[in-house]
C-alpha positions as CSV (number, residue, x, y, z in Angstrom):
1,X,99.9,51.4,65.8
2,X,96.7,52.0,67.6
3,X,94.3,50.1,67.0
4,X,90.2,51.5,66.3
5,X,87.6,50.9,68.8
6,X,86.1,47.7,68.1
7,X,82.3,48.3,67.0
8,X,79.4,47.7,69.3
9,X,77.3,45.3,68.9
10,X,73.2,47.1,68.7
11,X,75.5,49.7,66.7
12,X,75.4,52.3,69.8
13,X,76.9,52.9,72.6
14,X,75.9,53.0,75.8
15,X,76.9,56.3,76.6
16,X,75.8,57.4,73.4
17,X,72.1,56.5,74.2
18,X,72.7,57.9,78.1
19,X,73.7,61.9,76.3
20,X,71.2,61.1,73.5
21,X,67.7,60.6,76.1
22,X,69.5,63.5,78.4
23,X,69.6,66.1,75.4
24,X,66.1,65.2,74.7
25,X,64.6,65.1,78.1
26,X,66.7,68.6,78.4
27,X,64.8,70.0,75.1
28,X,61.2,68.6,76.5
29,X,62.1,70.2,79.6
30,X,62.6,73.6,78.1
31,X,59.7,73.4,76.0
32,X,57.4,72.2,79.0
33,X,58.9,75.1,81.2
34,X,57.6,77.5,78.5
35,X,54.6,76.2,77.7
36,X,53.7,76.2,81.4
37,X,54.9,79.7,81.9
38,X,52.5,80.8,78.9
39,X,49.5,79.1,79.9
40,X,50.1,80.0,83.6
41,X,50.3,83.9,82.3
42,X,47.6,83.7,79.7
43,X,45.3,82.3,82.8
44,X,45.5,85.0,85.3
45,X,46.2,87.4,82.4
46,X,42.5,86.4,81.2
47,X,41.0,86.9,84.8
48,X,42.2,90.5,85.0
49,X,41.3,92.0,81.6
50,X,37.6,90.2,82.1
51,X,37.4,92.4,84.9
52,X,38.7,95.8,83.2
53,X,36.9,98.2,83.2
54,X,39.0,100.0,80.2
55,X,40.6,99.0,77.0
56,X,43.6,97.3,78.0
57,X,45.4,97.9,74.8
58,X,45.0,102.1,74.8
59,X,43.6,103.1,78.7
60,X,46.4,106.2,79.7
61,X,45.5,104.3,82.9
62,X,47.4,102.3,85.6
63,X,44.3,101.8,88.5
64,X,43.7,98.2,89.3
65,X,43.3,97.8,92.9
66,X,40.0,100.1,92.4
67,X,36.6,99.2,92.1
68,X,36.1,98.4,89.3
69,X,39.6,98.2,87.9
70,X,40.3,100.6,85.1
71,X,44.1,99.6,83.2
72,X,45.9,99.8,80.0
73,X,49.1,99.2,78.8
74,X,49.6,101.7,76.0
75,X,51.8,103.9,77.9
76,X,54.0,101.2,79.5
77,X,54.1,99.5,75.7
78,X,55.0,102.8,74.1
79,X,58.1,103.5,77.1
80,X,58.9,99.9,76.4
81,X,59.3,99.9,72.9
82,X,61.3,103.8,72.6
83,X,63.4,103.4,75.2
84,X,64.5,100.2,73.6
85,X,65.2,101.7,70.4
86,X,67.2,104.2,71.7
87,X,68.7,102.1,73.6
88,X,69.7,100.0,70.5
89,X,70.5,102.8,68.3
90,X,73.1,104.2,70.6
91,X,74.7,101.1,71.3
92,X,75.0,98.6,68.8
93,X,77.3,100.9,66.8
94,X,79.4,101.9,69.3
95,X,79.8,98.1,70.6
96,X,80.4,96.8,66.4
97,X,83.1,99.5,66.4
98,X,84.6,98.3,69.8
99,X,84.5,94.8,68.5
100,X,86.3,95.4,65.4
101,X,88.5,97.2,67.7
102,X,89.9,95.0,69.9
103,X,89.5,92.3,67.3
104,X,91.7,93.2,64.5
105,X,93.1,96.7,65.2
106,X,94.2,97.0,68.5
107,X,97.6,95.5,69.2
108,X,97.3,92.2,71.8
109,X,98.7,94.4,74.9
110,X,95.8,96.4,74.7
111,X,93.2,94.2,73.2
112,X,93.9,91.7,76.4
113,X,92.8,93.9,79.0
114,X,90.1,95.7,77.3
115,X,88.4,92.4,76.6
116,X,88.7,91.8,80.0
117,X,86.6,95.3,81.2
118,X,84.4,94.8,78.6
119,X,83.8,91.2,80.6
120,X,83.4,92.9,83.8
121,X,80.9,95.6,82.9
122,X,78.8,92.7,81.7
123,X,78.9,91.3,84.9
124,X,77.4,94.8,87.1
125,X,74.3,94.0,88.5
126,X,71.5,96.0,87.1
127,X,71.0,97.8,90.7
128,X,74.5,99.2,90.4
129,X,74.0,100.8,86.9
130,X,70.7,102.5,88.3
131,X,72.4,103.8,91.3
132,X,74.8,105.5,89.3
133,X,72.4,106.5,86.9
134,X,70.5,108.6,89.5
135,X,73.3,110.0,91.1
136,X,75.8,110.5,88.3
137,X,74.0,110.6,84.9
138,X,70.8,112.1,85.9
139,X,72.0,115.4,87.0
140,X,74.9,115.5,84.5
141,X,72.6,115.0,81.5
142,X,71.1,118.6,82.0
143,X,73.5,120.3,79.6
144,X,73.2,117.7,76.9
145,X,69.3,118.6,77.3
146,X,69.8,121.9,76.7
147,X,71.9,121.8,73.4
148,X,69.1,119.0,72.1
149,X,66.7,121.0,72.9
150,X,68.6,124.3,71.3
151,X,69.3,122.7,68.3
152,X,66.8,120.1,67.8
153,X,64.0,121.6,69.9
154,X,62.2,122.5,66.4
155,X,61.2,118.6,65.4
156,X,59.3,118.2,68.8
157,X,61.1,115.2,70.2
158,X,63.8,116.8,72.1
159,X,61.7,119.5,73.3
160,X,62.8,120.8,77.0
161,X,61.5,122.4,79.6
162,X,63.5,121.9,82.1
163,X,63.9,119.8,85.6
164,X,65.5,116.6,86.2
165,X,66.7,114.5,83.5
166,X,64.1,111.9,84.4
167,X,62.8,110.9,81.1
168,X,62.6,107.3,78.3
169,X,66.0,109.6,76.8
170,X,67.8,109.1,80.2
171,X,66.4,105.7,80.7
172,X,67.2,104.6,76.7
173,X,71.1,105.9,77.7
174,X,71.3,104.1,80.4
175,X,70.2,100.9,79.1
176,X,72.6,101.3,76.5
177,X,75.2,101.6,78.6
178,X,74.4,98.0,80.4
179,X,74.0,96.7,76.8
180,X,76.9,97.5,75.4
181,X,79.2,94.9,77.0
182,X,76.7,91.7,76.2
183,X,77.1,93.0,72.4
184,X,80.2,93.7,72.2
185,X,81.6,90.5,73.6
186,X,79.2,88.5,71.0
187,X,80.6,90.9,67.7
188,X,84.5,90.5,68.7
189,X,84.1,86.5,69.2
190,X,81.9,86.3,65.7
191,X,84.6,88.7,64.0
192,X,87.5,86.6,65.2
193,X,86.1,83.8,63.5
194,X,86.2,85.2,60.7
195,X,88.2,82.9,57.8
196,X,91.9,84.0,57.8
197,X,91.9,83.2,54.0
198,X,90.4,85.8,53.1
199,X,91.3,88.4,55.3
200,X,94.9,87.7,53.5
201,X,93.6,87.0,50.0
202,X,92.4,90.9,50.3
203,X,95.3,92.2,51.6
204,X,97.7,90.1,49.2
205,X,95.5,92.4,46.3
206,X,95.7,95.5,47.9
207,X,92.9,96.2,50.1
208,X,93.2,98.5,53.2
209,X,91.9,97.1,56.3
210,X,89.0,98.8,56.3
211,X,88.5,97.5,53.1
212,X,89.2,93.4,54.7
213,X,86.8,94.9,57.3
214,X,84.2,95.8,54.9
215,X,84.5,92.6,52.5
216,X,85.5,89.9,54.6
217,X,85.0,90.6,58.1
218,X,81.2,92.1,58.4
219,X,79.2,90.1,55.5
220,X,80.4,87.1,57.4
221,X,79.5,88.6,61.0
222,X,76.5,89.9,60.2
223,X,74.4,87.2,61.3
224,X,76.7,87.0,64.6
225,X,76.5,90.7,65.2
226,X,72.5,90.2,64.8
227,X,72.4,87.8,67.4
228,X,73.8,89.8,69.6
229,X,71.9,92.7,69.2
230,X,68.8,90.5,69.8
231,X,70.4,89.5,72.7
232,X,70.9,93.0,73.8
233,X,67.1,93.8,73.0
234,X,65.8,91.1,75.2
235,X,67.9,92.7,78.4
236,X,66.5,96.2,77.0
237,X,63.2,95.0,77.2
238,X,63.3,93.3,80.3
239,X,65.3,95.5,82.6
240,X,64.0,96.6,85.7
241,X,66.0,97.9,88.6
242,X,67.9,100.1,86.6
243,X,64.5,101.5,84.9
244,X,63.2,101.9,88.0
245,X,65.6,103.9,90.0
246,X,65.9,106.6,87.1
247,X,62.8,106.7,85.5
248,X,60.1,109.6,87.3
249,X,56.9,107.5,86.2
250,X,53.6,108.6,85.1
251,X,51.0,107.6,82.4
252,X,51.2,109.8,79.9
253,X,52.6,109.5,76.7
254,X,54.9,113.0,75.5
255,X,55.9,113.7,71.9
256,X,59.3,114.8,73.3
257,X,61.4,112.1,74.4
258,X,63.4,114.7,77.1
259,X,59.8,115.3,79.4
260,X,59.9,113.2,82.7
261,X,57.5,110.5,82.8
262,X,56.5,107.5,80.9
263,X,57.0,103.9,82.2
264,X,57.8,100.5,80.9
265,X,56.6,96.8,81.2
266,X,59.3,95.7,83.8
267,X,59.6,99.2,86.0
268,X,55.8,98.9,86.5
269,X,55.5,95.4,87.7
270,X,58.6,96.3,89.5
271,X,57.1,99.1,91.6
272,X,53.6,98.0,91.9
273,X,53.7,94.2,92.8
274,X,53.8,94.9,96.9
275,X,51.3,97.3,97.1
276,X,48.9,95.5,94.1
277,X,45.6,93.4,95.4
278,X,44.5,90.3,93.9
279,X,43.4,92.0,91.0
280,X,46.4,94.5,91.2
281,X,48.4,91.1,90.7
282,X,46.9,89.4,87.5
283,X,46.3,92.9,85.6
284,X,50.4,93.3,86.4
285,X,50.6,89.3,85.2
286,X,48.7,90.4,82.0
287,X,51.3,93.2,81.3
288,X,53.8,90.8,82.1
289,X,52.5,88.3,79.3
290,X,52.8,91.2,76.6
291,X,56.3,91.6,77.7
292,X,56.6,88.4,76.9
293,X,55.1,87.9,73.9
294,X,57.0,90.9,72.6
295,X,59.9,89.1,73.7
296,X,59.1,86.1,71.6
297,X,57.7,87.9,68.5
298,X,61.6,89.9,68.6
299,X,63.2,86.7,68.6
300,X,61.2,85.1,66.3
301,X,62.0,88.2,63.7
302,X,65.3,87.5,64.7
303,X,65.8,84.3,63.6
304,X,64.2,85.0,60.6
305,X,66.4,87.5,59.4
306,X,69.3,85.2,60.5
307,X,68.3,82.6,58.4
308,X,67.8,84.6,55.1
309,X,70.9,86.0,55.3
310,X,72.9,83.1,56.3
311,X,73.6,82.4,52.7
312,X,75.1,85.7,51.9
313,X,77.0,86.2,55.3
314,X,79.8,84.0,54.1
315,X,79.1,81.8,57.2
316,X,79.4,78.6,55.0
317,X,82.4,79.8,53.6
């Protein structure tokens, strides 16, 4: 019979105390990165709003190489936050559904490879998506414009009059699109997990599948699926390539979501770093800093909502 490991005399290993002063140097290490990336951004942020000649919190005004430097950030915050939502509300139903899909409906010949294209779409670079966003999507997204507009024209937000399909409702597609694959993968590992037990227990009294779906599968994924919408948020929020390419900028703020223009956080740094002065460059830092605040303050929410619903989700079942 094999015989246990002998204790150690101090009570830890060596190797114990080598991976337990990594793990913490690794965790002060994070937290030092961040903490100098705030203070770095809140520095130069500072520099450029002192000089501002506007409200940088509602200015419908990107001018910051000028003398003196007028900027806000309302319309980049505003193109930021809707085409996010849209983004969101597009996708994380359609990725939940594919999840549950390949995770208990499709049969494994199927579910195999489509797992493994929904692993690969993950992996396009941002650059790719736009480039097919301006030359496929844009001009095939005319039609759906129209019927939006002919049926839904009356509540003012998908008001159109015409020209490319340049607008936050293009941009908010498109970004769903690129989501899709980082919360889908997240859903179908979290609903895999789910406890067999009861899956069967449900079954064994009757239930349909959707009915296992409804009472086993998604109280205890919810927190899961959460997660990765959050994680699909912060690549929404971020983005800036795609953005770029298929976004016609301008700052103004529409009340229909189908009018070219608009801009975000990310597309604006994006296209006016290399032309931006010294002042150019910390007003585009202090956008940058809101970005990320935002950032922070949806992760935050994030974890908060995880961790109140945690007991219910069946998690600790």
């Amino acid at each position: 019979m094999a015989t246990e490991n002998p204790p150690v005399r101090g009570g830890t290993r060596k190797g114990d105390k080598i991976f337990l002063g990594l793990s913490k140097g690794s965790g002060i290490a994070l937290l030092v990165i961040m903490a100098a990336i705030a203070v770095f951004l809140t520095w130069r942020a500072a520099l450029a709003i002192g000089a501002d000649e506007g409200n940088f919190l509602t200015t419908f005004e990107w001018d910051a190489n000028a003398d003196p430097p007028v900027f806000g950030i309302a319309v980049l915050a505003f193109g930021t936050v809707v085409s996010s939502i849209i983004a969101m509300v597009l996708a994380v139903p359609v990725a939940v559904g594919i999840a549950l899909f390949i995770s208990h409906y499709a049969p494994r010949k199927l579910a195999t490879p489509l797992g493994y294209v929904i692993d690969l779409l993950a992996a396009v670079p941002s650059i790719v998506y736009g480039l097919w966003g301006a030359l496929f999507l844009v001009p095939h997204l005319t039609g759906l414009y129209e019927w939006l507009d002919g049926f839904l024209g009356w509540t003012g937000l998908f008001t159109y009059g015409g020209g490319a399909a340049r607008s936050l409702f293009t941009v908010g597609i498109l970004l769903a699109i690129m989501i899709l694959p980082i919360v889908t993968n997240v859903s179908r590992e979290v609903f895999r997990q789910a406890p067999k037990m009861h899956e069967e227990a449900a079954l064994a009294l009757g239930a349909t599948r959707w009915e296992v779906i409804r009472m086993s599968v998604l109280p205890f994924g919810r927190s899961g699926v959460i997660s990765a919408s959050m994680l699909g948020l912060g690549r929404a929020l971020g983005e800036t390539m795609a953005v770029a390419t298929v976004l016609s900028p301008s700052f103004l703020i529409s009340a229909s979501l189908l009018d070219p223009g608009g801009g975000t956080f990310a597309q604006n740094i994006a296209a006016g770093f290399k032309e931006a002065g010294s002042m150019g460059r910390d007003a585009l830092i202090a956008s940058g800093l809101v970005l990320f605040l935002i950032t922070l303050l949806v992760n935050g929410a994030a974890r908060l909502i995880i961790a109140r619903r945690k007991e219910y989700s069946g998690a600790n079942a």
